[in-house]
N, C-alpha and C positions, 0 to 999 in steps of 0.2 A: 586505507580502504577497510570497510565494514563485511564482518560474513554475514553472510546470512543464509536464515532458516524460513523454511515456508513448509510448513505443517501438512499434513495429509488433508484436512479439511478446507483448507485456503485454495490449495491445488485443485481440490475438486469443487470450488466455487469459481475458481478462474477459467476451470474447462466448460462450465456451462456455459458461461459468460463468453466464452472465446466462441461457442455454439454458436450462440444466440447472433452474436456481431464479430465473423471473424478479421474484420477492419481492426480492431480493438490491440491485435495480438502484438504488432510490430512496438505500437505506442506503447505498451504495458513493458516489454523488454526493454526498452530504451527509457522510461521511467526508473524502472528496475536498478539499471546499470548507474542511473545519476546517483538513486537513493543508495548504493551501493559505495560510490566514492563520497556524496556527501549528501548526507541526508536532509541537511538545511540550505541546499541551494535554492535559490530565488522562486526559480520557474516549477517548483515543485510546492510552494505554498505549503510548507508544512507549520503543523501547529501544535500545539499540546493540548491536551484533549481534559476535560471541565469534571466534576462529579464525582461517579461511580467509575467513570475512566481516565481517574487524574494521571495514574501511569502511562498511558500510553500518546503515541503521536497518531495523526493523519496525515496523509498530502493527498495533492488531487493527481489522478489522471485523465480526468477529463472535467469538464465544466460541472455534469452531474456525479460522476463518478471516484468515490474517496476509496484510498489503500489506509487500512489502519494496521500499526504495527508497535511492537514494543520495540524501545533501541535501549542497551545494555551492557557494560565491558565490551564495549565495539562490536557488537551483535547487533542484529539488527533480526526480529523474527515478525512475519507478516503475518497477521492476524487473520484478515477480513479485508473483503471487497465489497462494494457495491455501491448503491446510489445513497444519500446523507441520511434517508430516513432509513435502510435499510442495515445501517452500519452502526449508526448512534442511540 
């Protein structure tokens, strides 16, 4: 199992976001918890991320919506949320 960290800034992009669409909240924790024991499980689409963000991953949480995060000595810290143009 991987710790993890979610930054003050991340938290207060997931509370708007949870604002906006409180349907969102349950599937965000239960993503959470998969990326938690493994961060390359299937259903989580994760990938590694091109360019200026070669360090880091994404996975999806929803069809539009990507978690990007660094993974590290089995950390895992959650960057960013949002939709692909909003992330990337």
């Amino acid at each position: 199992m991987y710790r993890l960290f979610t930054p003050k800034q991340f938290r207060r992009t997931v509370s708007r976001l949870i604002k906006k669409s409180p349907d969102l909240d349950p599937k965000l924790s239960k993503i959470i918890e998969i990326l938690k024991n493994d961060p390359f499980a299937p259903m989580l689409k994760t990938h590694k991320l091109k360019g200026g963000m070669e360090e880091l991953y994404a996975c999806s949480l929803t069809y539009e919506l990507r978690i990007v995060f660094e993974l590290a000595d089995n950390c895992i810290t959650l960057l960013d949320i949002g939709s692909h143009d909003e992330v990337y």
